[in-house]
C-alpha positions as CSV (number, residue, x, y, z in Angstrom):
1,X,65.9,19.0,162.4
2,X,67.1,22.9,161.9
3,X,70.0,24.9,163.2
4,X,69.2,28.4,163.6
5,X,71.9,31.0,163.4
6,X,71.5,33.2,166.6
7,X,74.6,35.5,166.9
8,X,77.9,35.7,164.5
9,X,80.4,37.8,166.2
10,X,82.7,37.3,169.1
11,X,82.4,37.4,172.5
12,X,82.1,40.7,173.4
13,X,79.3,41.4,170.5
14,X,78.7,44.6,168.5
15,X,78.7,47.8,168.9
16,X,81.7,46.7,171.2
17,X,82.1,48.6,174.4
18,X,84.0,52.2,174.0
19,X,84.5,51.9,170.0
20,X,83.7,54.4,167.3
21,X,84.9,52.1,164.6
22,X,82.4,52.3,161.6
23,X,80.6,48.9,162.4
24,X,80.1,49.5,165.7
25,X,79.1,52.9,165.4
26,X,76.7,51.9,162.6
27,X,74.9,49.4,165.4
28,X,74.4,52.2,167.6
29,X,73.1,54.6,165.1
30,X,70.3,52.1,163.6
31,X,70.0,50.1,166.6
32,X,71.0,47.0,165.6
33,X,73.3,45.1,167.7
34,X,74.9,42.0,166.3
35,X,75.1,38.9,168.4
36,X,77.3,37.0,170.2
37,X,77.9,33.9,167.7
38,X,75.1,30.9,168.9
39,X,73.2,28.4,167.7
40,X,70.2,26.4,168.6
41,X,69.3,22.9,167.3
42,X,65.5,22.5,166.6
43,X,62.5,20.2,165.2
44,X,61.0,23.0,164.1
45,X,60.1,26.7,164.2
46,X,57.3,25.9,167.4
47,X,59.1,27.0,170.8
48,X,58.1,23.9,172.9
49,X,59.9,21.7,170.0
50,X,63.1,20.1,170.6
51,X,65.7,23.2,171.9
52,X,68.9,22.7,172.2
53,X,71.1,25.5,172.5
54,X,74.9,25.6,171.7
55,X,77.0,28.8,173.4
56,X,75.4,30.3,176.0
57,X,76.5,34.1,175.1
58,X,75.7,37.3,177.2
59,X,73.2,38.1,174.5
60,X,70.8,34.9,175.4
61,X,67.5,36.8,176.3
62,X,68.0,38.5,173.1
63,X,68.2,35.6,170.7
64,X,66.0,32.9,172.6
65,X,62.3,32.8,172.2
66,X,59.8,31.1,174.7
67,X,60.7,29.4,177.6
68,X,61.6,26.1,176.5
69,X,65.2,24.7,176.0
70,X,66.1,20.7,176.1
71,X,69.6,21.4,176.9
72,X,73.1,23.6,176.7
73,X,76.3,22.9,175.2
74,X,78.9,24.6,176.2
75,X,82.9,24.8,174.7
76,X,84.9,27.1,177.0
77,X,84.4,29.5,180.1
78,X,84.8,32.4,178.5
79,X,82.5,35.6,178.2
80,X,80.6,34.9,174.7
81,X,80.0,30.7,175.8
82,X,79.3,31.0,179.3
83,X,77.7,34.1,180.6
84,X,73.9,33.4,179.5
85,X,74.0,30.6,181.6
86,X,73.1,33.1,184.4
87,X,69.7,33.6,182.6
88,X,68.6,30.3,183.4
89,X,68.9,31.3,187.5
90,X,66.4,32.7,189.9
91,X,67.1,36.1,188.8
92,X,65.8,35.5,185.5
93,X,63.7,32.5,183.7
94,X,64.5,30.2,187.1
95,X,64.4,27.2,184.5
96,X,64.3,23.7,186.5
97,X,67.3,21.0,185.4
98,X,68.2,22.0,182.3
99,X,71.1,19.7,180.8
100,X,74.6,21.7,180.5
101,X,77.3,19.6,178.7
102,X,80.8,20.9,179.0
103,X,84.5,18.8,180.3
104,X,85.3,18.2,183.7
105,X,87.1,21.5,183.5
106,X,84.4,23.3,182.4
107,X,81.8,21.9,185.5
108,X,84.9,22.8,187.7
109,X,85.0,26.5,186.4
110,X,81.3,26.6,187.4
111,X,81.5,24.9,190.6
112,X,84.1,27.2,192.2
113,X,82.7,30.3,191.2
114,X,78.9,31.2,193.2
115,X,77.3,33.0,190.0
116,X,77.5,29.9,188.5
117,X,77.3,27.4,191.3
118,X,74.1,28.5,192.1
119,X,73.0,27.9,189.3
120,X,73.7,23.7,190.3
121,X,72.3,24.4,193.8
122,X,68.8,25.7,193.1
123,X,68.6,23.4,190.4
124,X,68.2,25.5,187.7
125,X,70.8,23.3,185.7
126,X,72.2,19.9,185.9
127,X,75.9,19.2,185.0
128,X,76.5,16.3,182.6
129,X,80.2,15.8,181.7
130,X,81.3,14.8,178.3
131,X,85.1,14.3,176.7
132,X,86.8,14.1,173.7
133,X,85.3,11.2,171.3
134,X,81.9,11.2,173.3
135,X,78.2,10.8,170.9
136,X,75.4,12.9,172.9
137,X,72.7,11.3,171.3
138,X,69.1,13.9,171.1
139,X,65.6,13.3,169.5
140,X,65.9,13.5,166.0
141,X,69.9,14.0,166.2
142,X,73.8,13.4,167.7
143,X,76.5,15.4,169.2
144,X,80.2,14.3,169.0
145,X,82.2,16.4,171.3
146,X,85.4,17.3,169.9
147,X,88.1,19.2,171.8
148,X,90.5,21.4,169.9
149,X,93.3,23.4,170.8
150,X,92.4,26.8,172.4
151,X,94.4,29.2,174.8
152,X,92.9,27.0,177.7
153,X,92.3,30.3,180.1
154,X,90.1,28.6,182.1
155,X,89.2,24.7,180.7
156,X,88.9,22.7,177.9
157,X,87.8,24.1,174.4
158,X,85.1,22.0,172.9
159,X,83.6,21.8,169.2
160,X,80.8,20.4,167.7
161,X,80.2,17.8,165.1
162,X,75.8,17.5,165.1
163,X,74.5,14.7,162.8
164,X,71.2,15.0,161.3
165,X,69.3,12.2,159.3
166,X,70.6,13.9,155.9
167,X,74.0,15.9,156.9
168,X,76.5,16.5,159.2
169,X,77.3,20.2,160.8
170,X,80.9,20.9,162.1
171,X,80.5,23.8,164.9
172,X,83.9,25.3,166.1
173,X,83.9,29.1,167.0
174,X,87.3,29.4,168.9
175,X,90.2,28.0,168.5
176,X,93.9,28.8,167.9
177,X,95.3,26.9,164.9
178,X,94.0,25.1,162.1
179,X,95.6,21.3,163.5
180,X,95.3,18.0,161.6
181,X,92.0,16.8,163.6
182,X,90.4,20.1,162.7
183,X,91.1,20.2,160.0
184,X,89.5,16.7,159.1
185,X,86.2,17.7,161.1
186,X,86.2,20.4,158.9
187,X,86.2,17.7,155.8
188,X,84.2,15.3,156.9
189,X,81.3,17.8,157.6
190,X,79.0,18.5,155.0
191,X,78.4,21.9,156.4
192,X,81.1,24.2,158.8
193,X,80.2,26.5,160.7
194,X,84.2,28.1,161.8
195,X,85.7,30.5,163.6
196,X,86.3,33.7,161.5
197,X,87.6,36.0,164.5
198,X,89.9,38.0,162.7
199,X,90.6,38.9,158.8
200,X,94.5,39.2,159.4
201,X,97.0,38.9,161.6
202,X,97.7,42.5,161.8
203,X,94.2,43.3,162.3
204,X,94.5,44.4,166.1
205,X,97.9,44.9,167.9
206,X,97.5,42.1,170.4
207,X,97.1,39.6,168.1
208,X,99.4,37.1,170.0
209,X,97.4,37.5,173.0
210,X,94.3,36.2,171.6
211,X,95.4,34.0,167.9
212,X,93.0,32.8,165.8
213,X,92.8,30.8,162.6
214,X,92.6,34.2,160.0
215,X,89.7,34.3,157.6
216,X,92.8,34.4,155.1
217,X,94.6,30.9,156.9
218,X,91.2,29.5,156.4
219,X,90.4,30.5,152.6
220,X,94.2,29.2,152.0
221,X,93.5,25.7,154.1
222,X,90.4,24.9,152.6
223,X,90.6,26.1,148.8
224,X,90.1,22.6,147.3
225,X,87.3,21.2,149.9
226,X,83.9,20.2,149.3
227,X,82.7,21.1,152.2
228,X,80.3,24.2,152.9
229,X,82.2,26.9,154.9
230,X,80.8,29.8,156.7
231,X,82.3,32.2,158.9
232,X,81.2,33.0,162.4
233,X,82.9,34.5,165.5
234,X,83.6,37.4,163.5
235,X,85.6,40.4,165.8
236,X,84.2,44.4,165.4
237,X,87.3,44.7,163.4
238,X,86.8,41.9,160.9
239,X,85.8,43.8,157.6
240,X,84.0,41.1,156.2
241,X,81.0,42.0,158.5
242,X,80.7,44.9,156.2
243,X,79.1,43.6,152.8
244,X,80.2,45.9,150.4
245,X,84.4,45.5,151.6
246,X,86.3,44.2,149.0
247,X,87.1,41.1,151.8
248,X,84.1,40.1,151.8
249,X,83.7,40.3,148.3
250,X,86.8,38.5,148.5
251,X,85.5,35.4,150.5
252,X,82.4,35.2,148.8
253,X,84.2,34.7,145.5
254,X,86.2,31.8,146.8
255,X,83.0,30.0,147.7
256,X,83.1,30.5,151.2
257,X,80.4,32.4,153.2
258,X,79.5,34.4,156.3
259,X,76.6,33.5,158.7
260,X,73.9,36.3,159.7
261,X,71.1,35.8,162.0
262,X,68.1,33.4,161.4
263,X,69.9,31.7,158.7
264,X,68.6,28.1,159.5
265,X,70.4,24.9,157.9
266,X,68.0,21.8,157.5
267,X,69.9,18.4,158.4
């Protein structure tokens, strides 16, 4: 089994809508949008394999090829996790029962709003509830749901911990702090995949609004571990999308890395 990177950035993607910063104005200029962080599990690179796709972002017609997925996991309701679920419905692919794992607040999100609902009533997707603690088990691999703390909007905030034969991938894209039980998915993963919204706290002027580990909290948390880190969920404003910055030079010194598009992890 494979993971495939499909997206790194947060919700709202890049170029980000009505900014002239440099890295979004450099994705208009070349025409290269980055997407919405994703990822799907897979047997292998043919499209009628094993598919399962976790985070349903607003970029999914972009970053899924063929017409074949074995399922959807889903952590929260908000834009980047939820949206491309409405790609699945009549309007679009009209795919037939495809499995949606998210909390009992997440299947109430969709059930009281009609995009979504629909979605259950033509039968384009079936609902299957998980909680904290609970194995998924797939061909070939397992889930372990894993909720962590998150600003709770709307529901629940899920992560990820997929088992392979040979390793173990933590998946967590959002969340607000760095607590104890995070911290030791983080650890016992072979490979993390983590949310890397924000450089700094004094990156944007609402950081209250919307907290984040920082890439910096993380580097300082996890200086001594032995797992594999990579960034994902990375805002327009996070510098260490660019390269050649100094903080991502920075990051990349301290062992840690960023995920880009198409990386694949075997496990």
């Amino acid at each position: 089994m494979k993971l495939e990177v499909l997206g790194n950035v947060q919700d709202a993607g890049v170029p980000h809508l009505s900014c002239d910063c440099n890295v979004c104005e450099q994705a208009r200029a070349t025409e290269k949008p980055m997407f919405v962080n994703s990822i799907l599990l897979k047997e292998n690179d043919n499209d009628s394999s094993v598919r399962y796709l976790f985070g349903a972002s607003p970029d999914i017609r972009l970053q899924i090829k063929g017409d074949y997925l074995d399922g959807v996991f889903v952590s929260d309701t908000h834009l980047g996790d939820i949206t491309g679920l409405l790609w699945l419905g009549r309007a679009s692919a009209n795919y037939s029962g495809i499995p949606v794992y998210g909390t009992e607040d997440i299947d109430d999100f969709i059930m009281k709003n009609d995009p979504y609902r629909l979605l259950v009533d033509r039968d384009n997707v079936k609902l299957e509830e998980v909680e904290d603690g609970d194995e998924v088990e797939l061909q070939g691999a397992s889930v372990e749901i894993r909720e962590v703390i998150e600003r709770g909007d709307y529901a629940d905030s899920l992560s990820f911990m997929i088992k392979g034969e040979d390793k173990k991938v933590y998946y967590v894209t959002d969340l607000d702090k760095w607590t104890r039980d995070a911290v030791d998915a983080v650890e016992e993963a072979d490979i993390a995949i983590v949310d890397g919204c924000f450089y700094s706290d004094d990156e944007i002027d609402r950081y209250e609004e919307v907290p984040h580990p920082t890439v910096q909290d993380t580097l300082e948390q996890f200086s001594d571990s032995d797992t594999e880190i990579y960034f994902t969920n990375m805002n327009h404003t996070n510098p260490i999308l660019q390269e050649d910055s100094e903080e991502r030079q920075e990051v990349e010194e301290n062992g840690f890395k960023v995920v880009e598009r198409g990386m694949e992890f075997k496990i």
